[in-house]
Structures are given as structure tokens and as C-alpha cells.
N, C-alpha and C positions, 0 to 999 in steps of 0.2 A: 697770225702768230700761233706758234703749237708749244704747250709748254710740257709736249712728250708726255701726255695722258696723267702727271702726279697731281695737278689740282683736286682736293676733296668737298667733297659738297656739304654743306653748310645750310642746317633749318635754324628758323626758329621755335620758340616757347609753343606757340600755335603747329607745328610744323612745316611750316611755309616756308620755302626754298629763300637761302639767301645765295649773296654774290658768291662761288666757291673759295678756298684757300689753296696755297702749299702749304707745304708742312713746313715747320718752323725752321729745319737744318737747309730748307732751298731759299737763297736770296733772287730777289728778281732786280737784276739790274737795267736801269733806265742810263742808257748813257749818249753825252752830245760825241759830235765827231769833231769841226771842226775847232782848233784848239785846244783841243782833248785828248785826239787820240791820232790827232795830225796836225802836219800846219794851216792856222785859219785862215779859209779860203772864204769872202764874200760873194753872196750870191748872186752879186752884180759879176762877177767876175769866174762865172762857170766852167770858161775854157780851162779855167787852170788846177781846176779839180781831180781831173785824171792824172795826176802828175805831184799832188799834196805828197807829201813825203812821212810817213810814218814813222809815229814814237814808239821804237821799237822795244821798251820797259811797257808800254801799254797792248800792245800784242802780244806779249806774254803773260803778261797776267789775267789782261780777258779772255785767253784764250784756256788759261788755267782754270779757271773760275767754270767756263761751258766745260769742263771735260772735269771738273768736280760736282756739276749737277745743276747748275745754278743755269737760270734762265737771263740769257744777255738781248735784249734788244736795244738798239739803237735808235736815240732820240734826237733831230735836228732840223735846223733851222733853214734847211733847204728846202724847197719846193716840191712839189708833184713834180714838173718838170725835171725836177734831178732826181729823179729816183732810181733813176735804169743807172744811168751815171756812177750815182752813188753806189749802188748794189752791185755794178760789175768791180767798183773802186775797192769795195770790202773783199770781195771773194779773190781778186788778184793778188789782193797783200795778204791774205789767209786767215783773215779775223771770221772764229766760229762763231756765228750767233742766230738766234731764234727768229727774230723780226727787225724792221726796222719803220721808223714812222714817221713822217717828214711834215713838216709846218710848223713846229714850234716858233713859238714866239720868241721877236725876235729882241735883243735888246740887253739880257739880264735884269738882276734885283729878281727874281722867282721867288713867289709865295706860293707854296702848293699847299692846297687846301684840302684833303681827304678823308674819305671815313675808314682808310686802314692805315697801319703805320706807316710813315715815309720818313728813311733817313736820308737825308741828303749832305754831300760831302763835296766840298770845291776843290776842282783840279787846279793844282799851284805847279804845275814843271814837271811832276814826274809822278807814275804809277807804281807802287810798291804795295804790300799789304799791309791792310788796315790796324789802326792800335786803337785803344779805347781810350778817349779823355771826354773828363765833364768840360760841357761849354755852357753859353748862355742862351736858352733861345727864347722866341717869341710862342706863346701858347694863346686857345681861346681861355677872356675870363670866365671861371667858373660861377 
């Protein structure tokens, strides 16, 4: 994955190199494919991958997003074995993005646990841009 050389590096107190950053205006989007950004195809059932039908509100606004700065990789619950599949599947229907990473677990309920921010947002039917509302979430206790 290349995320076009803007990552900046990051010490610490000591000067010891930490993980780097983007800058705060680049979002790094993690996104699943099937059910998301197409129709969900089980991976029991890969013949019919080449042929998923795309949410054409969601190729437009991912495709918005890479062509406003923002790093898009895609995240999914497909195999090593689907990756050429998958990868030729993205580029024929013209979705731009940086990477893609296949194995996710599979299943739903995700807890991502991290030492940088993660927002995470559920795809409900359609792709449009984002608004800000307070929700409730789960935190560590302090």
C-alpha cells in the first residue's frame, strides 16, 4: 500500500522514532467490499464475484474521496485466493484506491482496538457524505 509519500514521522520525548502520521485534513479509509460497496457475495460462492453488481452512490464517493487526497484501501472478508479476482473486480468497475487487504474476519460485531483514532461508521444502504452526530460508544475504563 503507498499512501503517495504524505505520511510524517513522528518521535518521541527521547527522540525515538514512532509509528508515522498523515496530516490531520488526509482520512485513511478502511473499507469492506462485499455488502458495501457491492452486492454480498459469500466466499463459499466465488464464481459469482466477477459479476457482483455495484453501488453506484459508493463509486462515486470513493472515488471522490481518492481524488480529494484521502487514502482508500479496501478491507475484506475474502481470501488470498480472491485477491487477483477481487483486484481485477475493482479496476473494471473503476473504483480508485491505494490497497487492498483480504482475510478479515469474518462474521461482524468488530471491536477494533487501537493506539490511533478509529472512527468507524455502518454502511446501512447507501453512500452519501458524512454529518456529525454525538452517539454512544464503548471506551477503555480509565
Amino acid at each position: 500500500m503507498k499512501e503517495n509519500g504524505i505520511l510524517k514521522p513522528l518521535f518521541d520525548a527521547n527522540g525515538e522514532a514512532l509509528s508515522p502520521l498523515l496530516p490531520k485534513e488526509v482520512k485513511n479509509y478502511l473499507i469492506d467490499i462485499d455488502g458495501t460497496i457491492c452486492d454480498d457475495i459469500p466466499n463459499e460462492e466465488p464464481e459469482r464475484m466477477v459479476t457482483a453488481k455495484v453501488y453506484p452512490d459508493a463509486l462515486a464517493v470513493i472515488n471522490t474521496w481518492f481524488d480529494e487526497g484521502h487514502i482508500i484501501t479496501f478491507f475484506t472478508s475474502r481470501t488470498q485466493e480472491h485477491f487477483v479476482i477481487t483486484t481485477e473486480w475493482l479496476n473494471k468497475n473503476g473504483f480508485k484506491y491505494h490497497g487492498l487487504l483480504v482475510g478479515k474476519p469474518r462474521g461482524g460485531n468488530y471491536h477494533w482496538i487501537d493506539n490511533h483514532i478509529v472512527k468507524a461508521t455502518r454502511f446501512k444502504g447507501k453512500f452519501t457524505n458524512f454529518v456529525k452526530q454525538h452517539k454512544e460508544i464503548e471506551v477503555f475504563e480509565r
